[in-house]
N, C-alpha and C positions, 0 to 999 in steps of 0.2 A: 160162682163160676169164674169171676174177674180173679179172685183170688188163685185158683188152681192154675189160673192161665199166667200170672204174673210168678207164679213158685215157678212152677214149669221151664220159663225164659231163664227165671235166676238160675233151676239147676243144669238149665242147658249150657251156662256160663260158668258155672262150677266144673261141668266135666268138661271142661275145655282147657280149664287150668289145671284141672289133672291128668287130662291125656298129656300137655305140654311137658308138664314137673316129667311126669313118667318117661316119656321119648328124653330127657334130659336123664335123667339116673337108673333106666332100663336095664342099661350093662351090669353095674355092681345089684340092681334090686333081683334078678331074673334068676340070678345062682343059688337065689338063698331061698326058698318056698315060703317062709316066714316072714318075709320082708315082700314077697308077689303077690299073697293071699292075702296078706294083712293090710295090704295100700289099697283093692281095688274091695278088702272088706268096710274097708273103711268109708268111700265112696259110696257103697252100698247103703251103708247104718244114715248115713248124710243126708242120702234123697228119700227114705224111707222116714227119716224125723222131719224134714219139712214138709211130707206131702202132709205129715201129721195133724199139723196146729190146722192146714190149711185147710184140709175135709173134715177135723173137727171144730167145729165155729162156736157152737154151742158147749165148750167147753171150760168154764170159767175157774178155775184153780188146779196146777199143773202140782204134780206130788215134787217133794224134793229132790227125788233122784234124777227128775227127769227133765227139771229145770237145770240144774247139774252138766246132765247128758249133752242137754242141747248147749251150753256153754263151752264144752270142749269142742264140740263139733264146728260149734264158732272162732275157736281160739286155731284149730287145725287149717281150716280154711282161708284165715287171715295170716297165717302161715305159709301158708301156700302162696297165697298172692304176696307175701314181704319177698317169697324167694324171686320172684319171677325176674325183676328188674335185673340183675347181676346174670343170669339166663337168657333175658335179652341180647343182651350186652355183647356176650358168647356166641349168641349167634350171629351176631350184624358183624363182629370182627370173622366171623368164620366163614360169613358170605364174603368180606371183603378178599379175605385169604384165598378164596379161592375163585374170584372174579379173576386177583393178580395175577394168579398161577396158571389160569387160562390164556389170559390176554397175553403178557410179558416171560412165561417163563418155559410154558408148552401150550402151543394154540390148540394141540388135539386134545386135552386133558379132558375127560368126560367126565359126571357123575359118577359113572360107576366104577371108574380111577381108584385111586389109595385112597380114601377117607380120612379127612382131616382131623385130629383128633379133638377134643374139647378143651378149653383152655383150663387146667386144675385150679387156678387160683380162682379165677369167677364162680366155679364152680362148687369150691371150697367155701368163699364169700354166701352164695346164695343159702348153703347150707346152714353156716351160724349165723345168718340172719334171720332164717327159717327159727333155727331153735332159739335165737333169743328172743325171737317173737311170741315163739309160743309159752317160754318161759315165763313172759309177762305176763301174758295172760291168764297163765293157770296162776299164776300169786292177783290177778285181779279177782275172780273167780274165788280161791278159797281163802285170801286175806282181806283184799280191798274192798270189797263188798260193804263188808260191814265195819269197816275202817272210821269209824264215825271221828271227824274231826268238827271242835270247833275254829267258828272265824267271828273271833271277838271287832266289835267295828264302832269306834267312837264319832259321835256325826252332831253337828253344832246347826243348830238351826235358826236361820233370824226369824222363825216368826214364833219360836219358843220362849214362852214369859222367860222373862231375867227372875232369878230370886226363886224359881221353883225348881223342885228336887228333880236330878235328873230320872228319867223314864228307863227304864230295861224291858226290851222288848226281844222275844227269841221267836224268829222265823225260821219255821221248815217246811219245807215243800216238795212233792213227787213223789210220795211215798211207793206209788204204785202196787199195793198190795196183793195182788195176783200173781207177782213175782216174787214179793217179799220174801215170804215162803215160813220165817222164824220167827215164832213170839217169842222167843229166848231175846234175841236178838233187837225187836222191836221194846223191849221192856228195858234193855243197856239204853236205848236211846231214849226211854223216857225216864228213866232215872239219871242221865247226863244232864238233860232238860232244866228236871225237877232240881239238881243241885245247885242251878243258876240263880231260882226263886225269882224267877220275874215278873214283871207288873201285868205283862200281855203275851199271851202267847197265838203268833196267826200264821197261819196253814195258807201255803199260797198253789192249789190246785193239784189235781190226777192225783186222788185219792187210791183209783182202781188202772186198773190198765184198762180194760173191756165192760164188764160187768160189774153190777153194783154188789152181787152176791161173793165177790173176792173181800169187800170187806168184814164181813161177818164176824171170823173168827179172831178179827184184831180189835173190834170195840171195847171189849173190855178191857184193852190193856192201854188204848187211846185216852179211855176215861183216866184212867190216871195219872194224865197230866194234870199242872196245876200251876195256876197262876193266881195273880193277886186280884186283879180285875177283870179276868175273865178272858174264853178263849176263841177265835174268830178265825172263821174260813170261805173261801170262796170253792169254784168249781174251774177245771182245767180242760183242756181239751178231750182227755180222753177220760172225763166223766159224764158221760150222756149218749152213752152207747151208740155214738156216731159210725164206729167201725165194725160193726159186727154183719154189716149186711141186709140192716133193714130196710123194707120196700116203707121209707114215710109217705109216698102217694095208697097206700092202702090202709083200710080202717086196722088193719092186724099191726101190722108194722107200726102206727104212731100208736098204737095204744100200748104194745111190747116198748116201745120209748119213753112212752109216761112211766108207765112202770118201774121200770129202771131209775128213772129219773127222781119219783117219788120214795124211791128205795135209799138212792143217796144219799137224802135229804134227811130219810127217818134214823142213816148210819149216824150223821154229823150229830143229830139231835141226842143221841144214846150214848155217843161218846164227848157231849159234854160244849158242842161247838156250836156258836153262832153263825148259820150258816147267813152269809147276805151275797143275796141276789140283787144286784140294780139298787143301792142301797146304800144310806148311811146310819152308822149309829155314833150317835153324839155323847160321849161319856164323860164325866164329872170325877175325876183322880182324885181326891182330899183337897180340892181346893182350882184343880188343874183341867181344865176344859180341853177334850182332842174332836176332831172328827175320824170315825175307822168308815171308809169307805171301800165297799167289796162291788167290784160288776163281777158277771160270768165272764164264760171267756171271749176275747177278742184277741184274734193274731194275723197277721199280715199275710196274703195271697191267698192258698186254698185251707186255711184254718177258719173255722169257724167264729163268726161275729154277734156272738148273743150278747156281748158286754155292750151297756149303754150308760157311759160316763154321763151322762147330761142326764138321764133319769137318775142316775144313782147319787148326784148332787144335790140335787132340788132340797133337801131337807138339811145339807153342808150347812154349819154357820162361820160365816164368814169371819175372819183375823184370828182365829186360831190356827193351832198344829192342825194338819190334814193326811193323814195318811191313808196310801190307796194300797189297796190289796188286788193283780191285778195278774191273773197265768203268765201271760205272755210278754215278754220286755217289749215286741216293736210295739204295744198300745202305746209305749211313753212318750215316742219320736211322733209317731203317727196320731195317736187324740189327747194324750194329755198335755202335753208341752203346749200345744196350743189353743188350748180350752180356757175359757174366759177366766175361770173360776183359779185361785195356782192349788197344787197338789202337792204339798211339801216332798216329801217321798212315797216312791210309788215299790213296794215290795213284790217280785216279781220272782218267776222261777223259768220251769218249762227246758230249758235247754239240756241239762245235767250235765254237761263241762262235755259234754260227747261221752263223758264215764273213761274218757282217753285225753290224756294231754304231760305237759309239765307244769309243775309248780315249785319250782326251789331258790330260795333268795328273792331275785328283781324277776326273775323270767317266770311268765305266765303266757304258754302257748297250748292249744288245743284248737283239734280240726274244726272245734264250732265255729270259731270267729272266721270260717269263711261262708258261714251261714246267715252267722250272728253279730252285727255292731257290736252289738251290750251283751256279753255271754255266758259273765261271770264277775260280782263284787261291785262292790261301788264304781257310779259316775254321777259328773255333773254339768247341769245345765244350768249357768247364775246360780239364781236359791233354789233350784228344785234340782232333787235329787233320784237317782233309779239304785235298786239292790237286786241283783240277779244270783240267787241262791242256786248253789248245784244241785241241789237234790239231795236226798237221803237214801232215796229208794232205789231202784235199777229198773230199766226196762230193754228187751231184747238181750243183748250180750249180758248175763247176768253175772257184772263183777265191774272194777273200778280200777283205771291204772294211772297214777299218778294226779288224777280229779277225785280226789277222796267223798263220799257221803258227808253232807255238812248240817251243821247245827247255827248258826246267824247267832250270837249276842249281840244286840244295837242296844247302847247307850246311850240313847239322846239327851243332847242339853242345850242350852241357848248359848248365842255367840259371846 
């Protein structure tokens, strides 16, 4: 119910920016039948796909058209809201115009006067910013998506022996497979993987979007990855079917959440992964001691806090490499930075760069970092270090503009 009632708000806030756009481009859309049936068909198809996901709850893998569908619907809409600002604009000078015309130039002048006309250049303006908006977006949607880029990252650690062979470790995270949609496409990224040959491969959360049964038809091409010593994962936010509605005060509801949850667990197991929960595993390289430590997830404000760094330590040994596997970047500011024990690097995901931003040369901007401190790529605290991976996978807007799908090579080696 919260859900129908929160869709509802948003589409009431959708047709508000369509009535707007419309009283804005009314004159030139009204003459053409084509261009009046086709804006308010549009509209139509809009509130009719969201009421979709949102009365079907139980609905765990969308077909590919219709993940698709809902993308342009997304891409139309934020089109919509890009024009607005420049329409703004038009109007606040058009009230001014004729504040002036009242006051200083004929005090009778009424509304229903000469009608002042629209300014063409603003108007013009909101237009190709309209379509370069949406331009982008439909090349996020049928290009960027799957744009898989890697982000090779050389990182020196003083508490890594001197004289041992550096470590290749390749993190990806967010796969989100409910959206994913292509084992075409999942199988390019595990042969980009594969061509790396690295020592570790770990998975840093949101396996699924919702449901654990979105993974199904990608374990087998999961198992395909391959590494030298093996491959390790945690759980994300939205792997523990936290969103789908369940009453956890009833025996139905928590046992519909085990379920799931033990469903997870049997995915990671089949495709090949060490799943750690609260946990460390102490591994022996040819010579080379690390600690890989995984909690579930913990994130700051209304995210869920099942990660418990201090149980998942307990079996750490101590003056080695420590790496933590961990969904969310704020655990790093907020428990590990200051947790007794140090945590060499913490590999983190969760954010996916907004799947919207820049990245060319020096300049790295996207709307996350007003969400998010740490949002994307290396930082550093002294010797401890955080790696916040965009993502691989898509959730919501399904496509990627200028925050490409990434693939992590860490080359670690000592100072």
């Amino acid at each position: 119910m919260a859900r129908i009632i929160f869709t509802t708000i948003l589409i009431a806030f959708i047709l508000s920016i369509d009535i707007y756009v419309w009283s804005a481009f009314k004159s030139q859309i009204t003459g053409n039948p084509i261009f009046k049936y086709g804006f308010w068909l549009i509209t139509a198809i809009t509130i009719a796909l969201m009421y979709y996901p949102a009365i079907n709850t139980n609905m765990t893998l969308y077909p590919n058209y219709l993940v698709i569908i809902f993308g342009f619907v997304f891409t139309i809409i934020a089109s919509k809201l890009a024009m607005i600002l420049p329409l703004l604009i038009d109007d606040v000078i058009r009230l001014f115009k004729y504040l002036y015309q009242s006051i200083f130039v004929n005090k009778s002048l009424s509304l229903g006067g000469q009608p002042i006309s629209r300014i063409d250049f603003l108007k013009n303006t909101a237009l190709g910013i309209g379509a370069l908006t949406f331009s982008l977006f439909s090349y996020g949607i049928l290009v960027g998506r799957f744009n898989f880029k890697k982000h090779i990252v050389d990182l020196s650690l003083n508490n890594f022996p001197k004289g041992s062979k550096p470590l290749k470790i390749v993190q990806i995270s967010d796969l989100h497979l409910g959206s994913f949609q292509r084992k075409d496409k999942l199988l390019e990224a595990v042969e980009l993987i594969n061509e790396e040959k690295p020592d570790l491969i770990f998975f840093t959360g949101d396996l699924v979007n919702n449901h654990a049964k979105e993974a199904e038809p990608f374990v087998d091409t999961l198992k395909q990855l391959k590494s030298k010593y093996g491959k390790f994962a945690v759980l994300g936010n939205h792997d523990y079917a936290d969103y789908v509605g369940l009453d956890l005060n009833s025996e139905d509801g928590r046992s519909k959440w085990q379920r799931n949850f033990d469903e997870i667990k049997s995915h990671f197991a089949n495709s090949d992964f060490k799943l750690l929960l609260n946990e460390t595993e102490m591994l022996s390289l040819d010579g080379l001691e690390i600690n890989v430590v995984g909690v579930e997830n913990w994130g700051d404000g209304r995210f869920s806090k099942y990660g418990d760094l201090e149980k998942a330590m307990l079996s750490a040994k101590e003056g080695i490499p420590t790496f933590l596997l961990s969904h969310d970047p704020t655990h790093w500011t907020n428990k590990v930075i200051p947790f007794s024990k140090q945590v060499d690097l913490q590999l983190a995901g969760h954010t996916h760069g907004m799947q919207f931003g820049i990245e060319i040369g020096g300049v790295k901007w996207s709307p996350s970092q007003w969400k998010y401190k740490f949002w994307a790529g290396l930082y550093q605290n002294k010797e401890q270090y955080l790696y916040v991976n965009r993502g691989i996978g898509h959730l919501g807007y399904p496509g990627r503009v200028g925050i490409m799908p990434e693939i992590t090579i860490l080359n670690i080696q000592s100072t």
